[in-house]
C-alpha positions in Angstrom: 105.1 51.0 145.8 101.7 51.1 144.4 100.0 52.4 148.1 102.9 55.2 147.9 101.8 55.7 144.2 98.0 55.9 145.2 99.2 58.2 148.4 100.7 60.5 147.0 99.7 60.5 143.5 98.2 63.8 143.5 101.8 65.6 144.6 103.8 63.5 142.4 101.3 64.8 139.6 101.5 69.0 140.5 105.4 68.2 140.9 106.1 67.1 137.4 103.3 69.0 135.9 104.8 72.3 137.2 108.4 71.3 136.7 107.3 70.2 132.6 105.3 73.6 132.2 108.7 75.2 134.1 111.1 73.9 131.5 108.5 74.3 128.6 108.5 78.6 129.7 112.5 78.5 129.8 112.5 76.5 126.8 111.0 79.6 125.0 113.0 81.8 127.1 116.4 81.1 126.3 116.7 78.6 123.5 113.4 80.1 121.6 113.8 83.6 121.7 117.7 83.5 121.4 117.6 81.5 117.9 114.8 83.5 116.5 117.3 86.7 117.2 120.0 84.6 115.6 117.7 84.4 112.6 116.5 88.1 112.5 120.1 89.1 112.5 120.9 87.0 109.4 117.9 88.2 107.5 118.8 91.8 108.2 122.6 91.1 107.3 121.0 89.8 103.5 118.7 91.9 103.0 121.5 94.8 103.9 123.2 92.8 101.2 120.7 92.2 98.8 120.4 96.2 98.6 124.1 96.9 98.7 123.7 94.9 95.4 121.1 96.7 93.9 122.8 99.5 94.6 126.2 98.5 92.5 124.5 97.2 89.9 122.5 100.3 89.7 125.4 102.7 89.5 127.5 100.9 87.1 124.1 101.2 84.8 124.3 104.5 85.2 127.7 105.2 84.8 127.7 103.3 81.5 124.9 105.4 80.0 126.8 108.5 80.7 130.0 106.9 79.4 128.1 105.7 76.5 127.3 109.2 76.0 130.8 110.0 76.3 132.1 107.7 73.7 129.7 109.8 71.1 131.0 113.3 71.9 134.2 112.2 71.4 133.2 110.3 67.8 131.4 114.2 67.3 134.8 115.9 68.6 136.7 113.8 65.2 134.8 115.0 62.6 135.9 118.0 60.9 133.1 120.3 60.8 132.6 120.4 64.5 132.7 123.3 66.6 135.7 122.2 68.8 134.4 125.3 71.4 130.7 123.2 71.4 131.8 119.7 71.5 134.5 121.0 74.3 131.6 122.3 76.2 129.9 118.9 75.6 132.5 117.1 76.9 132.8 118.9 80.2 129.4 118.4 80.7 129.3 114.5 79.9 132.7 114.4 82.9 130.3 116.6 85.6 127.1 114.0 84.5 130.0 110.9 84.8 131.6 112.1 88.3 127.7 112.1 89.6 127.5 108.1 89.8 131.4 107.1 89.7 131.0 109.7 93.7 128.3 107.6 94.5 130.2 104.7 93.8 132.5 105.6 95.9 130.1 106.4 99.0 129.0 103.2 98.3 132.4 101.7 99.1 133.6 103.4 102.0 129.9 102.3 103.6 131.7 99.1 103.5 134.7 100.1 104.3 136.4 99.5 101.0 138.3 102.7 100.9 138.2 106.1 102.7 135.8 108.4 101.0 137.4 111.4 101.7 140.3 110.6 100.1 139.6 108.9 96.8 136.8 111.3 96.5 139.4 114.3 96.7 142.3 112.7 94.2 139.0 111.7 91.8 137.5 115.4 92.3 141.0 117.2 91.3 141.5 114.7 88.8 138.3 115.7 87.1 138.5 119.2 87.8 142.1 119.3 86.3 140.9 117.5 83.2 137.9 119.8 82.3 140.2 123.1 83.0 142.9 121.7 81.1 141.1 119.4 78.1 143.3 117.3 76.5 143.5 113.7 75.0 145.5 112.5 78.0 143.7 114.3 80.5 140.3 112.8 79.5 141.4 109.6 79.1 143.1 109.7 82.9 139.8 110.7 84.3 138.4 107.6 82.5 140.5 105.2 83.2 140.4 106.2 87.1 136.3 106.3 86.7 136.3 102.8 85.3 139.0 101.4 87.8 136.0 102.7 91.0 132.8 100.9 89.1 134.8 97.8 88.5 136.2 98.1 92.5 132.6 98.2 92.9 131.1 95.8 90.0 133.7 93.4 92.2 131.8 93.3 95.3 128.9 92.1 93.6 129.7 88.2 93.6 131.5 88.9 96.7 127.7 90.1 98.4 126.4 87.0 96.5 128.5 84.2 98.1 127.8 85.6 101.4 124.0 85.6 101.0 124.8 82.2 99.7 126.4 81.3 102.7 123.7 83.1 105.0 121.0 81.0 103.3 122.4 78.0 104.1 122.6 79.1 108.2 119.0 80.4 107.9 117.9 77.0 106.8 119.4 75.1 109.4 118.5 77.6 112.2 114.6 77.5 110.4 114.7 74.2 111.0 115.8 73.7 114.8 114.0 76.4 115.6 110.6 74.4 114.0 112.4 71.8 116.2 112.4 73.5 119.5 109.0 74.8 118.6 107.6 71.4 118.6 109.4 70.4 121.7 108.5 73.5 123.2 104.9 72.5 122.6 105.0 68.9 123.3 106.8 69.9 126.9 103.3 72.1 127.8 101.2 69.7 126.5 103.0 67.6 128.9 102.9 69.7 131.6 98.9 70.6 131.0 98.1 66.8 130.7 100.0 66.1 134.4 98.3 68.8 136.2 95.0 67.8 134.6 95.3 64.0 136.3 96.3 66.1 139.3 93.0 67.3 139.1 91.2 64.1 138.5 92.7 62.4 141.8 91.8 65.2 143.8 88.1 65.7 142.4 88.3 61.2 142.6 89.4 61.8 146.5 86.8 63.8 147.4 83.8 61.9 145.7 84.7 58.7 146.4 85.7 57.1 150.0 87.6 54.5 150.8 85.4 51.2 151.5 86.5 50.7 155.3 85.6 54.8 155.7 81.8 54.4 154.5 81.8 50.9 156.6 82.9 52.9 159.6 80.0 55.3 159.1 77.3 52.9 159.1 75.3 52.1 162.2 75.5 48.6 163.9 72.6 46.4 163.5 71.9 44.1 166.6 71.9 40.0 166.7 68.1 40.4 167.0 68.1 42.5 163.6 65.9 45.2 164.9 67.1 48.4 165.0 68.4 50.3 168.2 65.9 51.6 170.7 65.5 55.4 170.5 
């Protein structure tokens, strides 16, 4: 076993060195590079969510400022020295500055498919066009009870977008992790590999610099009984 071992030491060496580099290059083909995908596609997915967020939270700010705003014309509108033509004209305008973020809500939505645009946008458009050309009590108050019923559909999706970042935090952790794993093993396996080859090196250079001790006893010249050397 050992004169096989010192025989054929130097194949045995390339073999394994070229078959660790081998599986350290498909290592970081397939496993590597597929898991870091993995983990690029869950960051986009949050981060798509973290600015669907911002997005919701954004409009529902703005749509209670201009609801807000509302609320005081129609405080104005009860006191009896106001010009019911001016505070009427006020109120139209505060229903055209309220569709503005309660439509983008509602874009907002259908981009994740919550609803179809077109058509809550068209019942919500006539709604609001029928309630400034006809302005009464009940008209204003069904354009804002519809308005708030699209902001809190969308105020709703808000933990919903939170308990799935939740969720992809936890799988980006454990993927972070075995992919440091395969990294390491990934590493360990060339190391391996480079380590082999380089003692494949070594008992070639050793082969060539150093003979066996029957060769360099076969190369010297015989030396006669008498002890002098040959005759030329």
């Amino acid at each position: 076993m050992r004169t096989f071992v010192a025989k054929h030491g130097k194949v045995i060496a390339l073999i394994a060195g070229f078959l660790f580099s081998t599986l350290g290059a498909l290592w970081a083909l397939l496993v590597t590079d597929n898991l870091t995908g993995q983990i690029q596609r869950l960051s986009d997915a949050r981060s798509a969510n973290s600015t669907s967020i911002d997005r919701l939270n954004r409009l529902q700010s703005e749509y209670f400022i201009a609801n807000q705003q509302g609320d005081l014309i129609f405080v104005l509108a009860a006191q009896a020295a106001a010009d019911a033509d001016f505070v009427a004209d006020l109120i139209k305008g505060n229903m055209l500055d309220r569709a503005t973020p309660v439509r983008n809500m509602l874009g907002e939505l259908a981009l994740e498919h919550q609803l179809d645009y077109e058509k809550e946008s068209a019942a919500y458009t006539g709604l609001n066009d029928e309630a400034r050309a006809n302005l009464t009590a009940a008209n204003f108050r069904a354009v804002k009870a519809r308005e708030q019923e699209i902001i809190a559909k969308g105020q709703a999706r808000v933990p919903e977008l939170m308990k799935q970042n939740a969720e992809i935090d936890r799988a980006l952790n454990a993927k972070q992790a075995q992919q440091s794993r395969n990294h390491i093993l990934g590493v360990t396996m060339a190391i391996i590999g480079s380590v082999v080859l380089l003692g494949a090196n070594l008992i070639t250079e050793r082969a060539n610099t150093v003979k066996p001790t029957a060769e360099i006893a076969a190369e010297q010249p015989e030396v006669p009984a008498s002890g002098l050397p040959p005759e030329q």
